[in-house]
C-alpha positions in Angstrom: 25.0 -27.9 48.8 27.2 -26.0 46.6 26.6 -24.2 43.1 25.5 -26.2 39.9 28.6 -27.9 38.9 29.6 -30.5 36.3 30.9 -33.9 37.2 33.2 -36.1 35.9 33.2 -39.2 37.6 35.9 -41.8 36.7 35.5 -45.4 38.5 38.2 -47.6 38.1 39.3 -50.9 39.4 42.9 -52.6 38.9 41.9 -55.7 41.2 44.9 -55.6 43.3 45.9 -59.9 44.7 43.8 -61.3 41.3 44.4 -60.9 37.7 45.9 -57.1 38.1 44.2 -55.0 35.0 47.7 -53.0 34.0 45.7 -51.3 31.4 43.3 -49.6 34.1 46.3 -48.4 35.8 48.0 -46.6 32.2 44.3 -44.7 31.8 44.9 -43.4 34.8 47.6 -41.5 34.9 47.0 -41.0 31.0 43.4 -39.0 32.3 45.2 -37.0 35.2 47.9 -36.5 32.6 45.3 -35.1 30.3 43.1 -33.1 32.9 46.2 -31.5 34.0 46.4 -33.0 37.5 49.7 -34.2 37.4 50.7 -32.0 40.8 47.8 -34.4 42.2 49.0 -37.4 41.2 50.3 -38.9 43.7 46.9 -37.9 46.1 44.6 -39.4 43.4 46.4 -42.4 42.6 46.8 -43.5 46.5 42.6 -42.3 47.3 39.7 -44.5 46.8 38.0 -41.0 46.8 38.9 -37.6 45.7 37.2 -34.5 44.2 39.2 -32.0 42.7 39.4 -29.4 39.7 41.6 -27.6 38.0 41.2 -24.1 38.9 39.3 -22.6 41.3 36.7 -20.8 39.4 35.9 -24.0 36.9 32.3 -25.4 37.1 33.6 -29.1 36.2 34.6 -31.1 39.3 36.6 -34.5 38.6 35.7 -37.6 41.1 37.9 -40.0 41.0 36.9 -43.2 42.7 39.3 -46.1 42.5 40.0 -49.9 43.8 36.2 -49.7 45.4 34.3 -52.1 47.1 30.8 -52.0 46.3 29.6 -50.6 49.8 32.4 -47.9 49.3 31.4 -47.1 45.8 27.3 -46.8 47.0 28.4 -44.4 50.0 30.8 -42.2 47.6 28.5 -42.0 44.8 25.6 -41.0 47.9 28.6 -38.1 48.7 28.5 -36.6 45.5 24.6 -36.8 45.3 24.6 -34.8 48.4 27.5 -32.1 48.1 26.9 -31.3 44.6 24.1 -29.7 42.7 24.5 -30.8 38.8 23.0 -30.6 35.6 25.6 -33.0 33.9 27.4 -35.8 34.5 30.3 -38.0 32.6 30.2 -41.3 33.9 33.1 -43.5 33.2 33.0 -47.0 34.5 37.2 -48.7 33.6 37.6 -52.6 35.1 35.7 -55.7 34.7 32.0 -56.2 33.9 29.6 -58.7 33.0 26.0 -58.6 30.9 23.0 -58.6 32.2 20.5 -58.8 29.4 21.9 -56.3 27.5 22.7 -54.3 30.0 26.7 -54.0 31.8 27.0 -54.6 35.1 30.5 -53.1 36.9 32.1 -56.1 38.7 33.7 -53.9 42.5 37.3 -54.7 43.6 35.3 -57.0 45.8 33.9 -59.0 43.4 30.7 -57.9 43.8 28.6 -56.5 40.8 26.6 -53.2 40.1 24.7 -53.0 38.0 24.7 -49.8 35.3 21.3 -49.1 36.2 21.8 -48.9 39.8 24.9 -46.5 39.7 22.9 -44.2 37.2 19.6 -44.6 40.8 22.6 -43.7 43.2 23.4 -40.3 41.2 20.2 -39.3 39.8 18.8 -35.9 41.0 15.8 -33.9 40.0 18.2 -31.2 38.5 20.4 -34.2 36.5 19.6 -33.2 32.7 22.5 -35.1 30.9 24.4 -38.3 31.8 26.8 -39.9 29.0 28.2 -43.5 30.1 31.5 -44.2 28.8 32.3 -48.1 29.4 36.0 -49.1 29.2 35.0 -53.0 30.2 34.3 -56.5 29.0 31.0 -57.5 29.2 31.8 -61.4 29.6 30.1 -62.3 33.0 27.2 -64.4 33.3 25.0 -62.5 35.2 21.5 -62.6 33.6 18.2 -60.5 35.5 15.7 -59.4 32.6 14.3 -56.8 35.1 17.6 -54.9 34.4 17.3 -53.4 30.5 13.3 -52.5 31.5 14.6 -50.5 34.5 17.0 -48.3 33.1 14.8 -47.4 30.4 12.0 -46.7 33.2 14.7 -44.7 34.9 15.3 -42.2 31.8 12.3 -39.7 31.4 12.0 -37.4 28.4 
């Protein structure tokens, strides 16, 4: 495993052959355009996958996981858990989702959903001190489990 680093981890889905999200596509290349990846573009546009940072010395590392199902998104999120060591994570979740009780679920490019709580299990170390969850999805599915709200607050220890 490498140093403690931070993560930012951007999932994003456009649902290519449905109801394409155009918006998800503009936040994209507005966030590379931001981070100052734009010699990457092409590389992370055209990945499901991709680490990368800006410079070589930075402690930040930005994941960039896009168009995944959700086997592919459980296996890259088991990736990062594995290479990195990290204190703190920004978790940004862009596409479709659904409630469940209160809670969002993340609906993958194939149709399948995740719930919040369960992508939080997948990266959650020992070392993990801060996660902030920014959600950039509707929450208009009608998935309902009760267990789901109870869980993530089980999940989050003071």
């Amino acid at each position: 495993m490498s140093d403690f680093v931070n993560i930012v981890v951007y999932v994003s889905n456009t649902y290519n052959g449905r109801k394409k999200l155009y918006g998800v596509i503009k936040e994209r290349s507005s966030i590379i355009e931001v981070l100052g990846l734009n010699p990457l573009y092409d590389e992370i546009i055209n990945c499901k996958f991709i680490i990368t940072k800006n410079k070589p010395e930075d402690i930040i590392r930005f994941c960039f996981l896009n168009d995944c199902t959700k086997d592919e998104l459980i296996k890259f999120l088991t990736v990062l858990k594995t290479k990195y060591n990290y204190f703190n994570i920004m978790l940004c979740l862009s596409g479709h989702g659904c409630n469940s009780s209160g809670m969002c679920s993340f609906q993958t490019q194939d149709n399948q959903k995740i719930s919040l709580f369960d992508i939080i299990s997948q990266l959650n170390t020992d070392s993990l001190k801060n996660i902030t969850v920014l959600l950039d999805m509707c929450r208009s599915g009608l998935i309902v489990n009760e267990n789901f709200s109870t869980n993530f607050v089980n999940l989050i220890s003071y």
